[in-house]
N, C-alpha and C positions, 0 to 999 in steps of 0.2 A: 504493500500500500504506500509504503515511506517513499517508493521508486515510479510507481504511479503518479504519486501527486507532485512530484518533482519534476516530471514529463509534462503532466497538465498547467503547472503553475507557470513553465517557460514558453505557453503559450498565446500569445497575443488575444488571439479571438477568443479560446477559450476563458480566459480571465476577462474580456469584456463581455459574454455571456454571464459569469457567475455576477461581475459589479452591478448587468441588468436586471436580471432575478432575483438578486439580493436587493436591491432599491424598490422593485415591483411587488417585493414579498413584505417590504418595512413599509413603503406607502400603507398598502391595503391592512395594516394588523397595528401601526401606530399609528396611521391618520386618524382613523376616529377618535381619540383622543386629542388630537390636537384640533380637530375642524371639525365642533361637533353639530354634525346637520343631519336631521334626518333626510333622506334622499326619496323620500316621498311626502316627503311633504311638500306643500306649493308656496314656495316663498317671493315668486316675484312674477312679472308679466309675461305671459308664453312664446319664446323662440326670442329671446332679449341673447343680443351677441356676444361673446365675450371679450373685455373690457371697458363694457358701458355703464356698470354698474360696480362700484369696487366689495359690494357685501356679497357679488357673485361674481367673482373673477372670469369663471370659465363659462359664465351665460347660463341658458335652462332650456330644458326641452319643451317638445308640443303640450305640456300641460304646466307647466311653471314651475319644475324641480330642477334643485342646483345638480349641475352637473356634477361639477365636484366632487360633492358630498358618494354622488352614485357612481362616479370611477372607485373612490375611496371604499366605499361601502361595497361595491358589485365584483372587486377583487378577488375576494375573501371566497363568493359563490362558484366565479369561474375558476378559481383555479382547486378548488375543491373540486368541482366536478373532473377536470381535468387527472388531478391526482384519485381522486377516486376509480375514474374511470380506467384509467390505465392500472392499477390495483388490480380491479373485475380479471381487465386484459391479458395481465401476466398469473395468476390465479389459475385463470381455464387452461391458457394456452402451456404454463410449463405443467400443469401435469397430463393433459394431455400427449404432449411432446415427451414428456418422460417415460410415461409409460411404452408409448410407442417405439421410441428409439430404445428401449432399454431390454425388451421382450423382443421385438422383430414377432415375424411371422405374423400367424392370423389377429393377433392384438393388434400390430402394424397398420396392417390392411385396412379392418375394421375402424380405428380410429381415424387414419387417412381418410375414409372415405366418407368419413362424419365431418372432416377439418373441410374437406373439396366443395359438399354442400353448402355447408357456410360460405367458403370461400367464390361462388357462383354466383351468389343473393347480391343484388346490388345493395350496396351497406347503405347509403343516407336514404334509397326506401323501403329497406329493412327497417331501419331504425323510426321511421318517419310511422310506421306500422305499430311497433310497439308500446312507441312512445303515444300513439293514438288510439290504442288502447285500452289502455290503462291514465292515468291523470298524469299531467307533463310538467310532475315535481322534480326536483333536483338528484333525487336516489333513481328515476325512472328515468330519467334521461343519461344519469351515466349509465346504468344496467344497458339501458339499450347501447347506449356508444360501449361497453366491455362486450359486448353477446357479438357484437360484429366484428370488432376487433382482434380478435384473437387466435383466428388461424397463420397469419403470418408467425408468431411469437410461435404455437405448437410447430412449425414447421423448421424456424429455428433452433427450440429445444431439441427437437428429436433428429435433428442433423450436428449437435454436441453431445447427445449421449452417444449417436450410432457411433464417435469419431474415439469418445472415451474409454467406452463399456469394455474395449480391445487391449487396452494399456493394460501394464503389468500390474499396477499398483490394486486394478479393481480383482483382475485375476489371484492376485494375494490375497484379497477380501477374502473371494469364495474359496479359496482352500483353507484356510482357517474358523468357516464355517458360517459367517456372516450372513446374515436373512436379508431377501432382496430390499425389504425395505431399507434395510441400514445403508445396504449400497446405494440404492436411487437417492434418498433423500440427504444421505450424512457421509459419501464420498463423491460423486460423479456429481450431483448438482452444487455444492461449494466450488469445485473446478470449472463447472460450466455456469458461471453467475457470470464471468465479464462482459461476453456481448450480449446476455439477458439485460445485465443493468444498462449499457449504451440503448437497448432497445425500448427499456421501459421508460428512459429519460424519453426518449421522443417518439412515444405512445403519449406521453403527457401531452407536447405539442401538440400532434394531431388529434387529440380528444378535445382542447380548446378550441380548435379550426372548428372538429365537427358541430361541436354544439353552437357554434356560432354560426353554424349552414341550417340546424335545426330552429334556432333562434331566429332567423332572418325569413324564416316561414312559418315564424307563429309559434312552435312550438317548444316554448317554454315556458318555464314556471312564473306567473304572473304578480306571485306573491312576495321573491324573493327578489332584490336588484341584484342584477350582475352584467356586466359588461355585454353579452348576449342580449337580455333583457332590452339594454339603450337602444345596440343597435336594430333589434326584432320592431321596437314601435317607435323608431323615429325614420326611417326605412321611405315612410311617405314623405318626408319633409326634406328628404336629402338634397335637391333643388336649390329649396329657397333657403334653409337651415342646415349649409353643412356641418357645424359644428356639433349635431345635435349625435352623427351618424361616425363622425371621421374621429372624436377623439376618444370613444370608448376602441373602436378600431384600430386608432394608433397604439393603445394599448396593449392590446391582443397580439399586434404585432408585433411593439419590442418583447413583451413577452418569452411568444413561440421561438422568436430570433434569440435572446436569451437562452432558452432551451435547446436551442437545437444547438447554435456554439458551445455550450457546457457539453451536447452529447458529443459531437464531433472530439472537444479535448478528452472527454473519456475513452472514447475511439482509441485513438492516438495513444494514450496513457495504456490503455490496456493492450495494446501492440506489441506481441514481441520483435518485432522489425523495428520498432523506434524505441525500444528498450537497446538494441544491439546498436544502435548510433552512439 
């Protein structure tokens, strides 16, 4: 780990990834304390721009909520769904992939061909199904973004077990008498966690993209703010209010951009080829 992060910290991008999700991650969880607004509530005249008024810096949307308040406040939801959802993701998809890659044969098979289904379903209206439903709360919209999600990740795992299972160290396991589980879960998946976790960092990303594709059609949760939320009902006003649309979006965006440079430096980090430089 000490040789790891001595790979990732000499990396440019990736250290401006962690500075951007570190800032993105202390706005959304100390802002409300310092700017305390409810972000539903209507505190001034509807689609007021920002800088016209200094007790709302950043303006208000089609019904007269500080912006601000609801970047600050709508953080916390998306990037929960995000992190939740890629949880579901890698959940399904490594023990699927474990199992599969770890048995071979008719387990293999069978599972594959459970992973290929999924994997055929177009996923935003898969998800656009489940999420319709059932009610388009914030547990119901990551479920659905983890239920689609996750054959790539199985398909992953089970191409680091088929590459492990072979090594000597596992073959030591079983002549000393080891039960498979001990092998799957407490030898072969510690060694195959490095491009699980590059993968689950940007499972995160693309679980904020998705529900903000679901978001922009309405379906989310109407009760909670979040970044998705702005941009799902300010979507009409894009026009003549861009503000209303582009700066929970620009969020999203340094975000994901965030994330994805942190996974790219774990990439990187976890490479024995940039270990050997």
């Amino acid at each position: 780990m000490a040789e790891a992060w001595d790979i990732f910290r000499r990396s440019p991008a990736a250290m401006l990834g962690l500075l951007l999700l570190g800032l993105v991650i202390l706005m959304t969880f100390a802002g409300p304390f310092l700017y305390q607004v409810d972000p539903f509530e209507i505190v001034w005249a509807p689609l007021t721009p920002p800088g016209e008024e200094a007790t709302i810096p950043l303006g208000t949307d089609n019904l007269g909520r500080d912006i601000l308040a609801g970047l600050i406040e709508g953080g916390r939801a998306t990037l929960a769904v995000g992190f939740s959802a890629a949880l579901i993701t890698m959940l399904i998809g490594v023990v699927i992939g474990a199992y599969a890659g770890f048995y071979g044969g008719f387990v293999d098979d069978m599972l594959m061909r459970v992973t290929e289904f999924f994997q055929v379903l177009p996923p935003l209206l898969f998800a656009m199904v489940v999420v319709t439903l059932f009610q388009p709360t914030l547990i119901n919209v990551a479920l659905a973004i983890g239920i689609v999600s996750w054959p790539q990740t199985a398909r992953l795992t089970r191409s680091e077990f088929r590459r492990i299972r072979t090594l000597e160290y596992v073959s030591a396991m079983r002549a000393v008498g080891a039960g498979d589980g001990n092998i799957i879960w407490r030898v072969i998946l510690p060694n195959a966690l490095p491009p699980l976790i590059v993968s689950a960092t940007l499972t995160i990303g693309m679980a904020i993209l998705f529900e903000a594709g679901l978001s922009f059609l309405g379906l989310s949760d109407p009760n909670v703010m979040s970044w998705d939320l702005m941009i799902g009902t300010g979507r009409e006003y894009l026009l003549d209010a861009w503000w209303v649309v582009t700066l929970p979006g620009t969020m999203i965006f340094l975000t994901v951009l965030g994330i994805s440079l942190v996974g790219d430096g774990l990439n990187d980090a976890f490479n024995p080829r940039m270990r050997e430089r």
